[in-house]
C-alpha positions in Angstrom: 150.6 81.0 112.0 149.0 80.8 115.3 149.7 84.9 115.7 148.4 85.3 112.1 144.9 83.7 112.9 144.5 85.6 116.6 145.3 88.7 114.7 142.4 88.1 112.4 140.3 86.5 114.7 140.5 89.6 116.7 139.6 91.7 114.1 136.4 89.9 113.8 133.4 92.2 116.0 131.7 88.9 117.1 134.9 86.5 117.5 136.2 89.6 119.3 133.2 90.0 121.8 133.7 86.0 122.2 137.2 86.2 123.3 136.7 88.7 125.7 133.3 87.3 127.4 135.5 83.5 127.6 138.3 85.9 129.2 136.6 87.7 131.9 134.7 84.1 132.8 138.3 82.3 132.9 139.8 85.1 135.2 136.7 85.2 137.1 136.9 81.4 137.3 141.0 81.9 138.3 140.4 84.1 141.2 137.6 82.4 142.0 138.7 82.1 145.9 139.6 85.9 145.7 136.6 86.9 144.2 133.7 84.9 146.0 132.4 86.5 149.3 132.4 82.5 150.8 134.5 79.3 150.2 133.1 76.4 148.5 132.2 75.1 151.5 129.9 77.4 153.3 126.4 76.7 153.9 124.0 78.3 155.9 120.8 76.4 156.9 118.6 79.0 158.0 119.6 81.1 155.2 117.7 78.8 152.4 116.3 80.5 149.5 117.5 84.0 150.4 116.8 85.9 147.4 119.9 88.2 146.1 120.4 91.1 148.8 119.6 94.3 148.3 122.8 97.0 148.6 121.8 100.4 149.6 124.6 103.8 148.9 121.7 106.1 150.3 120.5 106.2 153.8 117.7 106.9 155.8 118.2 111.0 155.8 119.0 110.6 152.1 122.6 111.1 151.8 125.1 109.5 149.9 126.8 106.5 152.2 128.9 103.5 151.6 127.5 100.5 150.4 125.7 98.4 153.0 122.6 95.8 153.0 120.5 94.2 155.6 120.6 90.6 156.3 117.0 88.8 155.9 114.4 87.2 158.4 112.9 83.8 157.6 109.4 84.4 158.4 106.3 82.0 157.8 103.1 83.1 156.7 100.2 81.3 158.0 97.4 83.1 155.5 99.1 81.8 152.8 101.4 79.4 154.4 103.9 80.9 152.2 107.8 81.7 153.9 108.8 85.0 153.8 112.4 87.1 153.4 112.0 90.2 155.2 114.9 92.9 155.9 116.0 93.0 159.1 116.2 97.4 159.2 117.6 97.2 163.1 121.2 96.6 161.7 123.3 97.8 158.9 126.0 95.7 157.5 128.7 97.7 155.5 130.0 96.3 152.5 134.2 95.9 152.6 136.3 96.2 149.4 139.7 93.8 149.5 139.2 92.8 153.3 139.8 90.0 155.3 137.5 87.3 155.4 136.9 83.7 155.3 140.4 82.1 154.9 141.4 80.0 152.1 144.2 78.5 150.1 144.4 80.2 146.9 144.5 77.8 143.7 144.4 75.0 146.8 148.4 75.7 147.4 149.0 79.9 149.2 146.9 80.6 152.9 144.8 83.9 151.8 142.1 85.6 153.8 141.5 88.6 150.8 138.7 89.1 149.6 137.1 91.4 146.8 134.1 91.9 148.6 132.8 90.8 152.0 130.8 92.2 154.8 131.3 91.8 158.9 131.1 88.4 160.9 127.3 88.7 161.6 126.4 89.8 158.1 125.2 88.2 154.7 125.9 89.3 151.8 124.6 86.9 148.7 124.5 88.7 145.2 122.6 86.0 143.3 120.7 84.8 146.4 121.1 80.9 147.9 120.4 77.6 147.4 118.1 75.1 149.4 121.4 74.2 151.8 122.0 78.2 152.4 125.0 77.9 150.3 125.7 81.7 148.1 125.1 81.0 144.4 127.7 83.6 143.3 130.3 81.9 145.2 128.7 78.5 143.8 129.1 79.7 140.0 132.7 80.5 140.6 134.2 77.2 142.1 131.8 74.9 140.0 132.8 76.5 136.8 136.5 75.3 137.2 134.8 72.3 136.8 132.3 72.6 133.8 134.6 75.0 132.0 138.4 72.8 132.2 136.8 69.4 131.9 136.8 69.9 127.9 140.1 70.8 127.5 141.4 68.3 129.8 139.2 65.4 127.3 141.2 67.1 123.7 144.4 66.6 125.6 143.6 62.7 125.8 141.5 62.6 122.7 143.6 64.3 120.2 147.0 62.4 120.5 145.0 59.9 120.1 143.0 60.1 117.3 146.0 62.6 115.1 148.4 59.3 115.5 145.6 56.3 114.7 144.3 58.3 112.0 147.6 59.3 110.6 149.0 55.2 111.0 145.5 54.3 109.4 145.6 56.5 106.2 149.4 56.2 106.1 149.6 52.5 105.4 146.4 52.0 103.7 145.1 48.3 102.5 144.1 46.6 105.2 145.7 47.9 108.1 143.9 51.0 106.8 140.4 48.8 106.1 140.7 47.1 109.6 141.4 49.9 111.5 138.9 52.1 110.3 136.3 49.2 110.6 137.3 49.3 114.0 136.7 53.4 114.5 133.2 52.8 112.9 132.6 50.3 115.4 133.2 53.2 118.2 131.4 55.8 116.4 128.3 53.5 116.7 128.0 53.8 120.2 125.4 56.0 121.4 127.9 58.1 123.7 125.6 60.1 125.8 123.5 56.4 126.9 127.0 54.9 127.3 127.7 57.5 129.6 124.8 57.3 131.6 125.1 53.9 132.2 129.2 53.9 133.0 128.5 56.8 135.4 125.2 54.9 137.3 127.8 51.9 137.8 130.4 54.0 139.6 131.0 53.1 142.9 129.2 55.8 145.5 132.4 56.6 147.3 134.6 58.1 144.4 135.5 61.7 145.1 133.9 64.4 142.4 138.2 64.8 141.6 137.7 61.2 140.2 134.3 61.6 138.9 135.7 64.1 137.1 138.8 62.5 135.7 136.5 59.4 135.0 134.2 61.3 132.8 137.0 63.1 130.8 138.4 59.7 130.2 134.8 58.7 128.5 134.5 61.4 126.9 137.8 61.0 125.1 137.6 57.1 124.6 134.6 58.0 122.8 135.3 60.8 120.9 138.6 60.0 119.4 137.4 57.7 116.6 135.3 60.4 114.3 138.2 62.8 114.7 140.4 59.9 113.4 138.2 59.7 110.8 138.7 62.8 109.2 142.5 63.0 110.0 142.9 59.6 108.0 141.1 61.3 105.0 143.4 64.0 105.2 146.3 61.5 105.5 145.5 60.4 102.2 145.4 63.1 100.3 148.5 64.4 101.6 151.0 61.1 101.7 151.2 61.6 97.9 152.4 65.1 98.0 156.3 65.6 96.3 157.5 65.7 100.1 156.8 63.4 101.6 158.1 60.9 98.8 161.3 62.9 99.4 161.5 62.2 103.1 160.7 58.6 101.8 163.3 58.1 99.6 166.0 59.6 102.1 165.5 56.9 104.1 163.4 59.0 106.7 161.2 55.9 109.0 157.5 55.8 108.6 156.9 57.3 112.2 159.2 60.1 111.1 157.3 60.9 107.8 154.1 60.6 109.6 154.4 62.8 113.0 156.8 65.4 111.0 156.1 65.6 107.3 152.1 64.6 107.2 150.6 65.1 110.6 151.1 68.9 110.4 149.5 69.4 107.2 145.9 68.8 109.9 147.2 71.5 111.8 144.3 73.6 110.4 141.7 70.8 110.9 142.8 70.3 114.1 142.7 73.9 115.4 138.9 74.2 114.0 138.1 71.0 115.9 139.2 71.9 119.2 137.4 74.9 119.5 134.4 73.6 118.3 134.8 70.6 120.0 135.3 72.4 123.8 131.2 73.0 123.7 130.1 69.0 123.1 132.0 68.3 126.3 130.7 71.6 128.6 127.2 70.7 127.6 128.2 66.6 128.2 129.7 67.1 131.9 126.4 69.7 132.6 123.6 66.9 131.5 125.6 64.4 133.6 125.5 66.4 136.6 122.1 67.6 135.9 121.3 64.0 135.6 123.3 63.1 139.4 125.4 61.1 136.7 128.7 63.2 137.0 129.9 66.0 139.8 128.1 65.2 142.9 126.6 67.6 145.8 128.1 69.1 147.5 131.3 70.1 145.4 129.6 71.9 142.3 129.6 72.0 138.8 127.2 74.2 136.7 125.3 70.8 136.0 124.1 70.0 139.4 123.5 73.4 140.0 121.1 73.8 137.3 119.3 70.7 138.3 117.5 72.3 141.5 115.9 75.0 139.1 113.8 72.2 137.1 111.2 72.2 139.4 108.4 74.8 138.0 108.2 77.0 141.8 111.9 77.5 141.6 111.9 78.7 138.5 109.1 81.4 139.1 110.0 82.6 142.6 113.5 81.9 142.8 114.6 82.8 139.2 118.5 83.2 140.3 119.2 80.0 140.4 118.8 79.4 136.6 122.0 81.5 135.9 124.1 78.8 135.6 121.9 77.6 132.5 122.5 81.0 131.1 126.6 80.6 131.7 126.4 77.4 129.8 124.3 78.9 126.9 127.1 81.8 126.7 130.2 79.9 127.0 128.6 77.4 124.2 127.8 80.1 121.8 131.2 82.2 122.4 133.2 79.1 121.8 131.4 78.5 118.8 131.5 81.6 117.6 135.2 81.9 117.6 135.2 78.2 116.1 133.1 79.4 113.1 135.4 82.7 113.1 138.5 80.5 113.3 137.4 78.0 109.9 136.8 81.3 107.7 140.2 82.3 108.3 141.8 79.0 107.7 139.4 78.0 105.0 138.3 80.7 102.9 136.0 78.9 101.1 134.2 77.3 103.7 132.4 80.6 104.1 131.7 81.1 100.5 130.2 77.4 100.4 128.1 77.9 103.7 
């Protein structure tokens, strides 16, 4: 089944673009510590604000050369009290394909020094400019999306279980287990989630690492989540615990928790599929507002939430317009999953497409 629907999704011009634009940002995001020019931890002070450097492949006599840039000089202005980036022309600073550089431990576990790109020790090379600590955007984007683009799938892997089992208990014994425990869903579903989260993140202690933050804020997301997706699943449940089947597994003397994880359960699998994907986005954009907000990953480990936040001041966003390019991952990794959601419903509902 699962081949069946790729093949079709694939097939699909949009869904297809999708797929491949959330592929090249999950390798990217893979090799992130191959890829980036610095680790997550640089930061250079005096190098604040440098916009994105400028890579030359012709040189001063006009012939074709290998790629190099200039580092900048911080300069102020005192007619317009205004700093300044300048190019300091006295030095070159070639640009080095697969070459040692800042050393690292791939995926946090192998020593590695590789990089894709890098330039010498007394050279800068920032492709997307800096932040206000020095500290490369590009590089930035690529460790702080691990973050904003895993915690989703890490909240379905708690939410799901959860709310496939209560919901299939729920609509499996019906009467009043079924009446209590869905009064009990509704009682979760009222919760205004994003507040609730707000508040449970402003109460954690200031110490906790962004690695608990993190783990914290799945676990929210999924305590929260779970009862509207229970919901549905319980619906289901009901329609399907009639079927000629499952009175067969019943009357072989098959247990309730047999019928119900192996003969009803996967009758969702459709459901379930469709809500996953377009369930990933809710919890990409949830993590971002949070560290937007200083609620969630804290500074300085990134997350494309708390990177965003420093271009919401008005100067930032008209002189330093690089560092709104995590906004712009978020919007495309939000509409590519949904796309392929939407993509994914037609092919498992047919009629879902006629009655939109």
């Amino acid at each position: 089944m699962i081949g069946e629907v790729f093949t079709k999704l694939w097939k699909d011009k949009f869904a297809r673009i999708a797929l491949l634009v959330l592929g090249v940002i999950y390798l990217a995001l893979f090799m992130a510590d191959f890829i980036a020019p610095y680790t997550k931890d640089f930061s250079d002070r005096t190098m604040a604000y440098v916009p994105p450097s400028k890579v030359f492949t012709i040189d001063e006599s006009g012939r074709l050369s290998r790629p190099y840039t200039y580092n900048y000089i911080r300069e102020f202005d005192s007619n317009t009290l205004e700093i300044k980036y300048n190019l300091d022309r006295t030095k070159k600073h070639y640009i080095k394909f697969f070459a040692d550089g800042e050393p690292y431990k791939f995926l946090g576990l192998i020593p590695a020094k590789k990089h894709l790109y890098t330039t010498d020790s007394d050279g800068r090379i920032f492709i997307l400019g800096t932040d206000i600590n020095g500290r490369d955007v590009f590089s930035r984007l690529l460790f702080g999306g691990r973050i904003s683009m895993t915690i989703g799938f890490l909240a379905l892997l708690v939410l799901f279980p959860i709310g496939l089992l209560y919901g299939g208990i729920s609509g499996y014994f019906g009467g009043k287990t079924d009446a209590f425990m869905m009064r009990f869903a509704e009682a979760v579903m009222s919760i205004p989630s994003f507040y609730l989260l707000i508040i449970l993140a402003s109460v954690l202690p200031s110490g906790m690492t962004s690695t608990q933050r993190v783990l914290l804020i799945v676990i929210i997301l999924a305590l929260i989540g779970w009862a509207g997706f229970a919901r549905v699943v319980r619906g289901m449940v009901l329609s399907v615990k009639t079927q000629e089947y499952v009175q067969a597994a019943k009357s072989i003397g098959a247990s309730k928790l047999r019928i119900i994880m192996k003969h009803i359960l996967p009758q969702t699998t459709s459901f379930v599929i469709v809500a996953m994907t377009l369930s990933v986005p809710s919890y990409i954009l949830s993590e971002s507002g949070l560290s937007f907000l200083g609620l969630g990953i804290q500074q300085p480990d990134a997350s494309w939430g708390n990177m965003l936040k420093e271009a919401q001041e008005f100067t930032n966003i008209i002189y330093r317009p690089w560092l709104l390019t995590p906004g712009f991952l978020i919007f495309v990794s939000v509409l590519a999953f949904n796309v392929i959601g939407d993509t994914i419903r037609d092919i498992l509902d047919p009629q879902s497409k006629v009655r939109g």
